[in-house]
NURO-595478 format. One record per residue (C-alpha): x, y, z; residue number from 1. Coordinates in nm, 4 decimals, m for minus. Each point is the difference from the previous one (the first is absolute). Example, Ala and Ser with C-alpha at 12.3 -4.5 7.8 and 13.67 -1.06 7.14 Angstrom:
! NURO-595478
@east 1.2300 north m0.4500 up 0.7800 num 1
@east 0.1370 north 0.3440 up m0.0660 num 2
This chain:
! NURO-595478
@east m7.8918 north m0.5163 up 15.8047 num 1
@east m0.2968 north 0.1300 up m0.0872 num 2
@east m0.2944 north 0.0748 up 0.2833 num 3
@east m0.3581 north m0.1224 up m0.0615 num 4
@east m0.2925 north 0.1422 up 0.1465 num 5
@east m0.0860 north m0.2443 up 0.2526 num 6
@east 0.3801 north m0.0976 up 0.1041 num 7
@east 0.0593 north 0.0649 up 0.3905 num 8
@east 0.1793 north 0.3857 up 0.1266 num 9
@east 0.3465 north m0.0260 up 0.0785 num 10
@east 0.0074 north 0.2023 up 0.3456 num 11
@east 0.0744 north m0.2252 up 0.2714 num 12
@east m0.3038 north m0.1277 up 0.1653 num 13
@east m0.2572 north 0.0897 up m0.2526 num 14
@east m0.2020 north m0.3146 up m0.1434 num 15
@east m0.1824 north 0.2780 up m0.2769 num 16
@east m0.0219 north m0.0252 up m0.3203 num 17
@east 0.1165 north 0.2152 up m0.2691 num 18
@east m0.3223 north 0.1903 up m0.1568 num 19
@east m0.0002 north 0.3077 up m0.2957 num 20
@east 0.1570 north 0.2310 up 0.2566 num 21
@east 0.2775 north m0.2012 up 0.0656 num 22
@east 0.3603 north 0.1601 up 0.0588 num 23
@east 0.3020 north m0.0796 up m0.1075 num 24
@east 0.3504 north 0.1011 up 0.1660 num 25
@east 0.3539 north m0.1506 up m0.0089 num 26
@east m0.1039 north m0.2350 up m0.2559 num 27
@east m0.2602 north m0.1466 up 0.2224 num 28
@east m0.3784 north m0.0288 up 0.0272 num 29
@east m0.2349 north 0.1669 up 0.2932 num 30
@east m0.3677 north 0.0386 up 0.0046 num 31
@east 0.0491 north 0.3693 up 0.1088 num 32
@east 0.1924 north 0.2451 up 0.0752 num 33
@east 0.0340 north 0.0107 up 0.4038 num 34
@east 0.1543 north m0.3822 up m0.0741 num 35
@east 0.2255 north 0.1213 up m0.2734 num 36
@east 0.1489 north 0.2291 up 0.2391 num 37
@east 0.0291 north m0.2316 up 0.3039 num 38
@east m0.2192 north 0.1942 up 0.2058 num 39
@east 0.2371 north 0.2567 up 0.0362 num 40
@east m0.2325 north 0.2912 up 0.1782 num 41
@east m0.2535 north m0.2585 up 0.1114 num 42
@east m0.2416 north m0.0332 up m0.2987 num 43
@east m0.2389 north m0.2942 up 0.0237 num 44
@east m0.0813 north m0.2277 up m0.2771 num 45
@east m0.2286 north 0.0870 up m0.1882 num 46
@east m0.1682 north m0.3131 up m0.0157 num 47
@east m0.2668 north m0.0422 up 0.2298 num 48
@east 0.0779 north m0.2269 up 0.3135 num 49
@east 0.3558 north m0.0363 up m0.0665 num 50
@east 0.2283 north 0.0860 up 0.2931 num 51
@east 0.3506 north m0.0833 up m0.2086 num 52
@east 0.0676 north 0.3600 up 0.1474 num 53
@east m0.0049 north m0.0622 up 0.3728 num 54
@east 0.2964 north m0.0509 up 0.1802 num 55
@east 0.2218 north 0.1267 up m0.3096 num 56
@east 0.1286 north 0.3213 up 0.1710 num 57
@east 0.0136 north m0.1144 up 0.4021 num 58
């Protein structure tokens, strides 16, 4: 399946939408990187006000 901009990021917790600098990783979509990699060194969203991040490594 094809993303469209405009479809929601697949990181747990995230409500974004995918824009132009959407990623894509393991066959699914993220609106950036930090969510295509889970979080893994602590990397916020880039989208402003989101907080999918929080609580991922604790």
């Amino acid at each position: 399946m094809k993303a469209k901009q405009g479809d929601t990021c697949a990181c747990p917790n995230c409500t974004c939408k995918l824009g132009e600098h959407s990623v894509v990783r393991h066959g699914k979509h993220y609106c950036c990187e930090g969510c295509a990699k889970h979080h893994e060194h602590g990397e916020a969203c880039v989208m402003a006000g989101c907080q999918c991040a929080k609580g991922t490594h604790g």
